[in-house]
C-alpha positions as CSV (number, residue, x, y, z in Angstrom):
1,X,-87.3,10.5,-21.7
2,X,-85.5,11.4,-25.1
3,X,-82.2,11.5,-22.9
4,X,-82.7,8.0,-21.2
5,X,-83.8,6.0,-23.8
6,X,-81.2,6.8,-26.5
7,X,-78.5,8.2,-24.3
8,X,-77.7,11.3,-26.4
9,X,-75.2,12.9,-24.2
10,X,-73.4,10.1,-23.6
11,X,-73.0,10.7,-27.8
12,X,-72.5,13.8,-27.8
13,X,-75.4,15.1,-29.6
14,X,-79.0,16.5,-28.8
15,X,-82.6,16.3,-29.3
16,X,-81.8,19.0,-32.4
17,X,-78.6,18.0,-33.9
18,X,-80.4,14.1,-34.0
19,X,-84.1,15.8,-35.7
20,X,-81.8,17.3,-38.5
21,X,-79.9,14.4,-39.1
22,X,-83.0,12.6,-39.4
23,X,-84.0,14.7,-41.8
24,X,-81.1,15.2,-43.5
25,X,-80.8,11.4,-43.8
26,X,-84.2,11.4,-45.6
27,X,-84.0,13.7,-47.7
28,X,-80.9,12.1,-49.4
29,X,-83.4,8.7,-49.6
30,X,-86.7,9.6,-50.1
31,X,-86.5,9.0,-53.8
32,X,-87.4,5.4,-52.8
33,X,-91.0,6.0,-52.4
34,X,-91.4,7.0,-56.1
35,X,-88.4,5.2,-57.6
36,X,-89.4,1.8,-56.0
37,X,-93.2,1.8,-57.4
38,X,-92.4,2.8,-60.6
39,X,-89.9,-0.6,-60.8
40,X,-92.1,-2.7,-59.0
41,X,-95.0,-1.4,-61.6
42,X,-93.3,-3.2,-64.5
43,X,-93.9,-6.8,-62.2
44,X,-97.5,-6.3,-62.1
45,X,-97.8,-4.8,-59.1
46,X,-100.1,-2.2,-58.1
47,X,-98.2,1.0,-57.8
48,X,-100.1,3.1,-55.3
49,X,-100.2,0.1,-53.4
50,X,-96.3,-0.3,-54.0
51,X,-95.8,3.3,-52.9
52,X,-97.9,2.6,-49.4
53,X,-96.4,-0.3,-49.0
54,X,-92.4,1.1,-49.6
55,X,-93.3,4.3,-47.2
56,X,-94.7,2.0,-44.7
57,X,-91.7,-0.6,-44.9
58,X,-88.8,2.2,-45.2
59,X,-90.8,3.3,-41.2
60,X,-91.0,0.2,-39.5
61,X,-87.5,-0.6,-40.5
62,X,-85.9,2.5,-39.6
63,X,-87.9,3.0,-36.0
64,X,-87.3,-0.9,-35.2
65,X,-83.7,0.2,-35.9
66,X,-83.7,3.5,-33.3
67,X,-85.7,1.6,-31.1
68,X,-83.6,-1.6,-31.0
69,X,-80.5,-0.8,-31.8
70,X,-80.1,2.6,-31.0
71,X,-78.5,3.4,-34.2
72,X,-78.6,6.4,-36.7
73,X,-79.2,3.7,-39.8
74,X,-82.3,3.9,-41.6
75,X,-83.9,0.8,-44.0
76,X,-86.3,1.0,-46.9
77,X,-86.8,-1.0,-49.9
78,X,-83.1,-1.7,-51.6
79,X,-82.3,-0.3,-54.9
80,X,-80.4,-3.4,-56.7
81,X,-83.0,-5.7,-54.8
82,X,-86.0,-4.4,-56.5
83,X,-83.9,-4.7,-59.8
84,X,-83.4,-8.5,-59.3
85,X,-87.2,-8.7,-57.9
86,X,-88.8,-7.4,-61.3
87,X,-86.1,-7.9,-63.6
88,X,-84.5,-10.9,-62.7
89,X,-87.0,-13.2,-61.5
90,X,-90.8,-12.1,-62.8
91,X,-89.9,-10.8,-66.5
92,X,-86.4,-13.1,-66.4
93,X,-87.6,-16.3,-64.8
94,X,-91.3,-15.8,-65.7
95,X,-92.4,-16.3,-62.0
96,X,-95.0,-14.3,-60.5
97,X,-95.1,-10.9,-58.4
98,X,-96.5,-12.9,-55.8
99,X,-94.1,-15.9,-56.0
100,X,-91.4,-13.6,-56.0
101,X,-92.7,-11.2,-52.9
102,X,-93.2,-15.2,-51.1
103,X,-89.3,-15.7,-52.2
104,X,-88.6,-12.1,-50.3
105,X,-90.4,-13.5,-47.3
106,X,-88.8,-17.0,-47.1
107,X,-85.4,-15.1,-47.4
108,X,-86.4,-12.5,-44.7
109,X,-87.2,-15.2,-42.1
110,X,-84.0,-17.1,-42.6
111,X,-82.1,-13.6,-42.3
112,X,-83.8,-13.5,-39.1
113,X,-83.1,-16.9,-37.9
114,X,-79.6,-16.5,-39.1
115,X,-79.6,-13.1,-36.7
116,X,-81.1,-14.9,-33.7
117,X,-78.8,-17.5,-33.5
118,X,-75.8,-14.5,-34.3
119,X,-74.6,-16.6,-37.6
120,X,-74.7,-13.4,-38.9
121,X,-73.1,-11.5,-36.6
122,X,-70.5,-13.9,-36.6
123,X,-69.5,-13.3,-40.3
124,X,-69.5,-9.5,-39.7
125,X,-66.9,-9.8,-36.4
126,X,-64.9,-12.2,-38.3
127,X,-64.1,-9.7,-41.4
128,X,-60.4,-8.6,-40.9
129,X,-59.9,-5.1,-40.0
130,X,-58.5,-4.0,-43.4
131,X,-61.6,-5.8,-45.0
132,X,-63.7,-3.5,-43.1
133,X,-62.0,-0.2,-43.8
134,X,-61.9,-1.6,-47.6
135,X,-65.7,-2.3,-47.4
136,X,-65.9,1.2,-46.2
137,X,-64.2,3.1,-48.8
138,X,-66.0,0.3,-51.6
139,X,-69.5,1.4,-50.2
140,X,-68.0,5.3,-50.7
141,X,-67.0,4.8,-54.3
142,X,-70.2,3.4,-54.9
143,X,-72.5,6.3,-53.4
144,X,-69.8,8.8,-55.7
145,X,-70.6,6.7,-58.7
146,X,-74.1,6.9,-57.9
147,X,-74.5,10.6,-57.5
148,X,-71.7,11.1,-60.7
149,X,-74.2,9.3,-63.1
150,X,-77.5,10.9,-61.3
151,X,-76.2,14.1,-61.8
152,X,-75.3,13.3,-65.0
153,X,-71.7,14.6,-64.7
154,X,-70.6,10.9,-65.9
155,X,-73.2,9.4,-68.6
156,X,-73.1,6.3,-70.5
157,X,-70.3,5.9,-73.9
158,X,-70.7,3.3,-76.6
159,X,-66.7,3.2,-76.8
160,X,-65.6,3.5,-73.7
161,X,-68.2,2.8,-71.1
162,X,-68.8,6.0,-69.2
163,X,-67.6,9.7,-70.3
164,X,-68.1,13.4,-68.9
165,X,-71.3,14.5,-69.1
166,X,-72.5,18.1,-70.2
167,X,-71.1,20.0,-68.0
168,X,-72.9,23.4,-68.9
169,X,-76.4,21.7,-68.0
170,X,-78.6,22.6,-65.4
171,X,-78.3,19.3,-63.3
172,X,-74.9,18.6,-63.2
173,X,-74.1,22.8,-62.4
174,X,-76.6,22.3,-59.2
175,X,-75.5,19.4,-58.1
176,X,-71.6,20.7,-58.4
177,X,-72.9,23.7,-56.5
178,X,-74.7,22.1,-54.0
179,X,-71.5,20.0,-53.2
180,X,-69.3,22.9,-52.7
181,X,-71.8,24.5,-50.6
182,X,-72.2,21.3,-48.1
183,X,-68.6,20.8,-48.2
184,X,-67.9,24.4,-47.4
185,X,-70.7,24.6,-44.8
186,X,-69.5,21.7,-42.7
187,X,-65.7,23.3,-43.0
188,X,-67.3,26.2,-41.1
189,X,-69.2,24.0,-38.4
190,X,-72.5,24.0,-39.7
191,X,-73.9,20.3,-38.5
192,X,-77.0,21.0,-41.1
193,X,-75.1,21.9,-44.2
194,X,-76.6,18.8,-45.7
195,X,-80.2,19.2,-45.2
196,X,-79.7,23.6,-45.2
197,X,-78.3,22.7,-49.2
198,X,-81.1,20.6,-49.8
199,X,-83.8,22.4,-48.7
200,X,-81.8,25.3,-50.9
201,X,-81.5,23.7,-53.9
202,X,-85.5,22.5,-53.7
203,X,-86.1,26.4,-53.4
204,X,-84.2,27.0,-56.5
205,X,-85.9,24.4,-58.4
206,X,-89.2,25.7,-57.9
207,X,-88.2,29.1,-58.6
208,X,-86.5,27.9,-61.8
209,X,-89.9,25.9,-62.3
210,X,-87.9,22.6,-63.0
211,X,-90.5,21.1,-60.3
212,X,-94.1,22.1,-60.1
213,X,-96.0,23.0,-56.2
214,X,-98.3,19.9,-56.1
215,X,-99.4,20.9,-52.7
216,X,-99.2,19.6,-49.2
217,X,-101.5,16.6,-48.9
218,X,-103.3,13.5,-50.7
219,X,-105.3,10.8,-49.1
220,X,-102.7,7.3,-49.7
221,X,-104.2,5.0,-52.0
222,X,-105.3,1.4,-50.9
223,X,-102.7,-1.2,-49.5
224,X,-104.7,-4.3,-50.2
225,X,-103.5,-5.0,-53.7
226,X,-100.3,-5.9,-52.4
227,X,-100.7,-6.5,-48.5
228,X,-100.4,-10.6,-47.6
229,X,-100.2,-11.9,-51.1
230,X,-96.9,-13.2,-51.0
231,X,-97.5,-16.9,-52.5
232,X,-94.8,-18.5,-49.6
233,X,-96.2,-21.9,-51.2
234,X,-95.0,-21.5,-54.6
235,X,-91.7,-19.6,-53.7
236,X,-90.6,-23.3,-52.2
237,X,-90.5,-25.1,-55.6
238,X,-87.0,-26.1,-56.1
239,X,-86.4,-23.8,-59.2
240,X,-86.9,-21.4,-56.8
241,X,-83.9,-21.8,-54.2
242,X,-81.5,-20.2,-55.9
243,X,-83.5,-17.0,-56.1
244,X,-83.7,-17.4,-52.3
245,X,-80.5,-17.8,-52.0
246,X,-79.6,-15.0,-53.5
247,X,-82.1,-12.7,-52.0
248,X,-80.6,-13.7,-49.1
249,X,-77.0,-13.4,-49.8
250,X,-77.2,-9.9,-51.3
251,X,-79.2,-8.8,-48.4
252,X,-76.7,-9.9,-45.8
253,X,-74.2,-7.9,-47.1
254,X,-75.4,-5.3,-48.2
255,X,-76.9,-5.1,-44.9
256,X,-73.2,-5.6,-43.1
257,X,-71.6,-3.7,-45.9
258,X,-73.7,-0.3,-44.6
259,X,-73.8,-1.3,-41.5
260,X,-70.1,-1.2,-41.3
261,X,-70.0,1.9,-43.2
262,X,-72.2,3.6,-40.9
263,X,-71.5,2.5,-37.5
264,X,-67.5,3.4,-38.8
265,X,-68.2,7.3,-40.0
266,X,-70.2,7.8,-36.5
267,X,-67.4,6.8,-34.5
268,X,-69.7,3.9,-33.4
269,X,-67.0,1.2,-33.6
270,X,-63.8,0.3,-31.8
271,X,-60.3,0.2,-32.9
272,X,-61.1,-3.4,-34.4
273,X,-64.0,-1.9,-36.4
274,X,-66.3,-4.1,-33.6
275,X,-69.7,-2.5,-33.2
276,X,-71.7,-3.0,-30.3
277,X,-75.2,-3.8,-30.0
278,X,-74.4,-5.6,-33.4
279,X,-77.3,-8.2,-32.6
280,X,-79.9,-5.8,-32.0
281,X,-79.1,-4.0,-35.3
282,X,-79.4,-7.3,-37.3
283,X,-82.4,-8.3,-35.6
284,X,-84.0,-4.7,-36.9
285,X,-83.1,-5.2,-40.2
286,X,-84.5,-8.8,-40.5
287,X,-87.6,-7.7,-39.3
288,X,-87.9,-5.0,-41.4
289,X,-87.1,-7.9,-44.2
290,X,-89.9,-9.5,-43.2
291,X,-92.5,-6.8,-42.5
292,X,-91.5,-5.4,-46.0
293,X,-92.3,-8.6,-47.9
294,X,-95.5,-8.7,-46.1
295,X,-96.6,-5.3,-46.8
296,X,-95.8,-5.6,-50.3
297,X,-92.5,-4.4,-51.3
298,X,-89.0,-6.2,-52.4
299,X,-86.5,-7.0,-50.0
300,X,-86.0,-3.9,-47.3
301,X,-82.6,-3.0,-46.1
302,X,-80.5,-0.8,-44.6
303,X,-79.9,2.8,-46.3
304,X,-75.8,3.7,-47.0
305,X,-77.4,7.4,-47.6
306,X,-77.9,7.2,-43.3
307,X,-74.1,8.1,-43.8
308,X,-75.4,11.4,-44.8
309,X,-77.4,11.6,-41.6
310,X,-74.0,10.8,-39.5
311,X,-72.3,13.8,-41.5
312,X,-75.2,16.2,-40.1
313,X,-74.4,14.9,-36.4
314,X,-76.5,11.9,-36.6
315,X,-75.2,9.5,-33.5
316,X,-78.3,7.5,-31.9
317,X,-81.4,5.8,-32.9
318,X,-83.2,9.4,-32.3
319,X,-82.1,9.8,-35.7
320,X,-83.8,6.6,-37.2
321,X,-87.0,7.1,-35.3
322,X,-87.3,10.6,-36.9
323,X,-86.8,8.9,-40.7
324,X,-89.3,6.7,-39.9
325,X,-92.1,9.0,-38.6
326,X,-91.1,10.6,-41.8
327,X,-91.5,7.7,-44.0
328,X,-94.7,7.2,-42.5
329,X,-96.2,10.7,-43.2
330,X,-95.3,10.8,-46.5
331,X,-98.5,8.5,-47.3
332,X,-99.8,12.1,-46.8
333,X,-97.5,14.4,-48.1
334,X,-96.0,12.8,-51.0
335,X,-97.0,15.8,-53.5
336,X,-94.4,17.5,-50.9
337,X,-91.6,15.1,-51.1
338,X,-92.1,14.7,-55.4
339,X,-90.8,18.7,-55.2
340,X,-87.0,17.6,-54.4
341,X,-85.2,17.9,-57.7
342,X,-82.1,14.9,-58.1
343,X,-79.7,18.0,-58.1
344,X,-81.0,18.3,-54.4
345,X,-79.1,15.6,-53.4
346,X,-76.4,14.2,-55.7
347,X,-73.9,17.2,-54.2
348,X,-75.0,15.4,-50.5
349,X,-74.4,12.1,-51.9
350,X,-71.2,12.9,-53.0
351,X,-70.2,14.6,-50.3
352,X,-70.8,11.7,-48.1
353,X,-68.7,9.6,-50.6
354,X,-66.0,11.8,-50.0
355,X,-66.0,11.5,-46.4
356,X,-66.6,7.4,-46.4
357,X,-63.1,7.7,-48.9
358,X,-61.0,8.7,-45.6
359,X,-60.8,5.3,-44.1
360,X,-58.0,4.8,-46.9
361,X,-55.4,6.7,-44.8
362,X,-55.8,4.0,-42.1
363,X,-54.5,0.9,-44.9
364,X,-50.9,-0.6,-45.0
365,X,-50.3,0.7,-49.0
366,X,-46.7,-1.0,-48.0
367,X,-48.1,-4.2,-47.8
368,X,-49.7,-5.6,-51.1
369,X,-51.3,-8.6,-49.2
370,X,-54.0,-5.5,-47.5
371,X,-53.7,-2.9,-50.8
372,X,-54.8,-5.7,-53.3
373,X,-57.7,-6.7,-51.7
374,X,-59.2,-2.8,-50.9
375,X,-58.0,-1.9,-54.3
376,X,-60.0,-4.7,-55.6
377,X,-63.7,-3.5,-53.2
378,X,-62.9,0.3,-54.0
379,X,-62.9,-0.2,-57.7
380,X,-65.0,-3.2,-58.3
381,X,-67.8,-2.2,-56.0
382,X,-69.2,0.8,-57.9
383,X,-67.7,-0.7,-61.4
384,X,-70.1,-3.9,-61.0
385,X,-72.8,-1.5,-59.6
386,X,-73.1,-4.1,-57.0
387,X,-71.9,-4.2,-53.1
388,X,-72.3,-7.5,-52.8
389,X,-70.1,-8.4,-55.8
390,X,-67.6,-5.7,-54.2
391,X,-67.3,-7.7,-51.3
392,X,-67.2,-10.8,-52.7
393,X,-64.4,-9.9,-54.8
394,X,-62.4,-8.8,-52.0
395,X,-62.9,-11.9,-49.5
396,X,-61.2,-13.7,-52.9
397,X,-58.5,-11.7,-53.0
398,X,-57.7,-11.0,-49.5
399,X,-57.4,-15.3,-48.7
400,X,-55.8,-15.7,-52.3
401,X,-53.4,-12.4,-51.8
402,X,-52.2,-13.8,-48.5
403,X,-51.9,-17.7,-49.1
404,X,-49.3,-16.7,-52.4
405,X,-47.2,-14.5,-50.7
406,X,-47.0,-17.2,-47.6
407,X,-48.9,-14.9,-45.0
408,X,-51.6,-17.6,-44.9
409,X,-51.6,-18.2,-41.3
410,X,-53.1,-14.6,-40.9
411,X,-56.6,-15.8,-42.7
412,X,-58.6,-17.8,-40.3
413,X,-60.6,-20.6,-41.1
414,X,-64.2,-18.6,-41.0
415,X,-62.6,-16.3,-43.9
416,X,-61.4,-18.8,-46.3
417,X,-65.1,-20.6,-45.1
418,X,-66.5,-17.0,-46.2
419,X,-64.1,-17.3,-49.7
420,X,-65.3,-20.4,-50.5
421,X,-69.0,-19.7,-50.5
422,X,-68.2,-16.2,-52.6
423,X,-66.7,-18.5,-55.5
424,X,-69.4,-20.9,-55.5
425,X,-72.1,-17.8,-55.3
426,X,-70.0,-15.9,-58.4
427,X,-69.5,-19.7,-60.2
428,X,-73.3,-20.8,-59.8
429,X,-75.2,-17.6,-58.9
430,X,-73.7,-14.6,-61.1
């Protein structure tokens, strides 16, 4: 049944090779469920409801993903997203957690309307081929940066921004490890390097008592602090459209951003850097928008970390469905999941950076008109901390880049459209 639905030979993987990429792909985002409460928290929000409500959002995404679009891409809450939800507009804009969670909904059903009627799927095939690859390597930079700071090899520098960290510290020493270990692993064919150094590392945290054994199982605390009180009503006064907006706009791309990404480091693309079943896949991921604002949660999107997943041997939706049965236990085993240590997974992050960084070989460095504009989403991206603002950035430069130097009959009329709506998003919006 396994075989038919999600075609896994015709992918060249199997039932096992798909399980431990599912897992693998977890493990390197399960920090959600504790990470996403804890931000929510400082909204107002109920946090055991929040952590229900993230664990049962990250599984319907991720299975209406494997299910739909028979990809390896799993969703939860966004990190950035639940940022702008507390931060931004309930302790910026002094709007309520339940104003704000009706502004998530509002800007999950236009995603999905915007899916539907393949608008959005429209702006993804229309993205040049080097924007792509340059989207690619931005979303890589990012993960490194990510891990870097987690780990704590680079930490924060009054002078100069960011500096090495202490070296000679537990954390950054693990995670180091642990990357050598993956890298060396997959160098040698072992498709489970990722989750094998995990698990590992987990094992040597509890041995060097970092973490405490909390046990197996806890009964999840109540959902109805949180479930249906978005306040869709209030979240349609005018002062609020811009925060709708821009729900919306980070969500689709961040969503195309990973989904590029992904469907890229699979193999899942064509020469063109086309993915098929793209409609499915953006259908999945509006749902999942939806069905997380309902539940109680920010905006949910699709995970870069399922990269990680891909790296293990990850090729079909197999792999999504088996992140989301996951998600959905941990309402029951969360003690379990609080025992990975960061150090766990910054090495697997960064490995994955690392492979995401090889699309570079495929850009024309001879031509400035496609080096500028992936120079500008590789550095930018992770600099602004943002993915959207990466890609923003580089839509600008590309149309800009090729209009000066007289190549501007190579940007069609959908990507100085695109341009055009980044500027006024940066001029109005930043």
């Amino acid at each position: 049944m396994l075989e038919q639905f999600f075609k896994l030979t015709a992918h060249g993987t199997t039932v096992r090779r798909e399980v431990v990429a599912g897992l693998t792909t977890f493990f390197t985002m399960a920090y959600i469920i504790f990470v996403n409460p804890a931000m929510l928290a400082e909204a107002g929000m109920d946090k055991g409801a929040v952590f229900v409500a993230t664990c049962l959002a990250a599984a319907v995404g991720s299975i209406l993903m494997g299910l739909i679009a028979n990809y390896p891409i799993a969703l939860a809450p966004g990190m950035g997203l639940n940022a702008f939800f507390t931060y931004g507009v309930v302790l910026g804009m002094g709007h309520s957690w339940q104003t704000a969670l009706g502004a998530v909904f509002i800007a999950g059903v236009l995603f999905l309307l915007l899916s539907l009627f393949k608008v959005r799927e429209w702006i993804i095939n229309v993205i040049p081929r080097t924007l792509k690859l340059g989207i690619a390597t931005g979303i890589g930079a990012f993960l490194a940066m990510i891990a870097l700071k987690n780990a704590g090899i680079i930490v924060a520098h009054p002078a100069t921004l960011v500096t090495l960290g202490d070296l000679t510290s537990a954390t950054p020493l693990l995670s180091i490890l642990g990357f050598f270990l993956i890298a060396a692993g997959h160098a040698r064919g072992w498709h489970g390097a990722v989750l094998g150094v995990v698990l590992l590392m987990t094992a040597v945290a509890l041995g060097r008592g970092d973490v405490a054994y909390q046990g197996l199982v806890a009964l999840p605390p109540s959902l109805a602090p949180t479930f249906l009180q978005m306040d869709i009503a209030a979240a349609f006064d005018v002062a609020l459209l811009s925060v709708i907006f821009a729900f919306l706009f980070v969500d689709i791309f961040d969503n195309s951003g990973t989904l590029l990404a992904v469907t890229q480091k699979a193999g899942l693309a064509d020469k063109d850097g086309n993915v098929e079943r793209l409609g499915g896949a953006l259908a999945a991921d509006s749902l999942a928008a939806v069905a997380g604002a309902a539940l109680g949660t920010s905006t949910t999107t699709s995970y870069v970390e399922s990269a990680a997943g891909v790296a293990a041997g990850g090729r079909t939706g197999l792999t999504a469905v088996v992140v989301g049965l996951l998600f959905a236990l941990c309402i029951f085993i969360a003690p379990l999941a609080a025992m990975v240590p960061v150090y766990a997974t910054t090495g697997a992050i960064f490995y994955v950076a690392v492979l995401m960084l090889f699309n570079l070989q495929e850009i024309d460095w001879h031509d400035i008109t496609e080096a500028a504009p992936v120079t500008v989403v590789l550095l930018l991206t992770p600099l602004t901390f943002s993915i959207a603002h990466g890609i923003a950035l580089a839509f600008i430069t590309y149309a800009l880049t090729k209009a000066l130097c007289g190549k501007h009959r190579e940007v069609s009329w959908s990507v100085w459209l695109l341009t055009a709506l980044f500027v006024l998003k940066i001029v109005f919006l930043s």
